[in-house]
C-alpha positions in Angstrom: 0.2 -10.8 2.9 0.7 -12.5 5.9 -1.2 -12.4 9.6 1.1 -13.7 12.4 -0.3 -14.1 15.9 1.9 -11.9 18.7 3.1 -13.5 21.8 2.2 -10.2 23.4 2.4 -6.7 22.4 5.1 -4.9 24.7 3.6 -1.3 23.5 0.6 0.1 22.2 0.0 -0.3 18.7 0.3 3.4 17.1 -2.0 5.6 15.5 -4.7 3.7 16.9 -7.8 5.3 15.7 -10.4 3.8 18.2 -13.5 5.5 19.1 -12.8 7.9 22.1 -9.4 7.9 22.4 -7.1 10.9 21.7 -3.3 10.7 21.9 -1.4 12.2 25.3 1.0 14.3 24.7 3.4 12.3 23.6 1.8 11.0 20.6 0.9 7.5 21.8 -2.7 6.4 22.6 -4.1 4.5 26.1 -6.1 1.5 25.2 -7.2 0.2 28.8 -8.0 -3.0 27.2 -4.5 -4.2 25.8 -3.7 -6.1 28.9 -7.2 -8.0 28.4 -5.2 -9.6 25.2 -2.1 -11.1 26.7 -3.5 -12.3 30.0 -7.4 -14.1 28.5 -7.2 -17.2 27.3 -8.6 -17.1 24.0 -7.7 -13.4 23.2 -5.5 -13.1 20.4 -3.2 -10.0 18.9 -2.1 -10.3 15.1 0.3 -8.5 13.6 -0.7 -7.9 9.4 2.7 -7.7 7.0 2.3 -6.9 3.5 5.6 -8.0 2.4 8.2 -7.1 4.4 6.3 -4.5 6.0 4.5 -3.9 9.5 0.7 -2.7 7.5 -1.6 -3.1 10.7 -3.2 -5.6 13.3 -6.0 -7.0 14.5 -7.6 -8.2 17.5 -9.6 -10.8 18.3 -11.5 -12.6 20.7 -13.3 -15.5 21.7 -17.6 -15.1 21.7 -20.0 -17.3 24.2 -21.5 -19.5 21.0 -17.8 -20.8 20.3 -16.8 -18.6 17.5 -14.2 -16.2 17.4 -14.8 -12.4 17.1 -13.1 -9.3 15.5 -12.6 -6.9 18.2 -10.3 -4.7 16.7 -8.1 -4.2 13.6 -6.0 -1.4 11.8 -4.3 -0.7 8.4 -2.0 2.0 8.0 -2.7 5.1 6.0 -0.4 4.5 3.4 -1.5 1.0 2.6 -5.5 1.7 2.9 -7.4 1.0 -0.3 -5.0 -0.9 -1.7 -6.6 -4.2 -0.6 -4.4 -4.9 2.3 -7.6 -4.9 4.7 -9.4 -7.3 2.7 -6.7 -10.0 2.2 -5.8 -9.9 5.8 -9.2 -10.5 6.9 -9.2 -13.5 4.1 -6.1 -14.8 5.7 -7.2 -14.2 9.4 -10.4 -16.8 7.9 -8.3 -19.6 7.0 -6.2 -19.2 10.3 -9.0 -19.2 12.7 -11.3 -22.5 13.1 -14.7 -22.2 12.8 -14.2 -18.5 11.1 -15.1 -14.8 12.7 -17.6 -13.0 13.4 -18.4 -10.0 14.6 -20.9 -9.1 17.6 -21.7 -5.4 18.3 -21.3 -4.4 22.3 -24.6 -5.1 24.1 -26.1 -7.7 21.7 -23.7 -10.7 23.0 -25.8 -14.2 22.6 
C-alpha cells in the first residue's frame, strides 16, 4: 500500500462518486473544486497504489485549528472491502503531521 502526494491532477479522477454529480455524456464527471487543489496552498491530491496498481485517491485540506482535513477520497470497486481503504487512511496518518480530521461543511471551528 502506498499513498503518494500528486504534483497536480491533469484530469478528473474517474468514477468519482461524489454527492450530486452525474457523469456528462462522455463518461467523465465535473468536480468544480479540482482546481481548488493545485492552486491553495495547503491543499493536497494523493494518489493510493496497492501494489502496482492505481486503487483510488484522496483529498485533503488544511482546517482553521491547524490540522489537516479529509475532504475527499475514493477506492475502486474492485478493491473495496478488501482493506485497501483502511490501510491507506493508516498510511495517509503517518504522512501527515499532526494527523486528520474530518470537519462536516457548516460546522468549521
Amino acid at each position: 500500500m502506498a499513498c503518494r502526494r500528486t504534483a497536480g491532477a491533469a484530469g478528473t479522477p474517474r468514477p468519482f462518486q461524489f454527492r450530486g454529480y452525474v457523469p456528462g455524456a462522455d463518461g467523465t464527471y465535473a468536480f468544480d473544486r479540482r482546481d481548488l487543489f493545485r492552486t491553495e496552498p495547503g491543499r493536497q491530491a494523493w494518489l493510493i497504489r496497492y501494489g502496482p496498481t492505481l486503487a483510488g485517491f484522496a483529498l485533503t485540506r488544511p482546517v482553521e485549528s491547524g490540522g489537516t482535513s479529509m475532504y475527499a477520497s475514493f477506492i475502486v470497486r474492485g478493491l473495496r472491502r478488501h482493506g485497501v481503504g483502511l490501510q491507506s487512511a493508516r498510511e495517509l496518518l503517518r504522512l501527515i503531521p499532526g494527523g486528520l480530521g474530518h470537519q462536516l461543511p457548516g460546522r468549521e471551528r
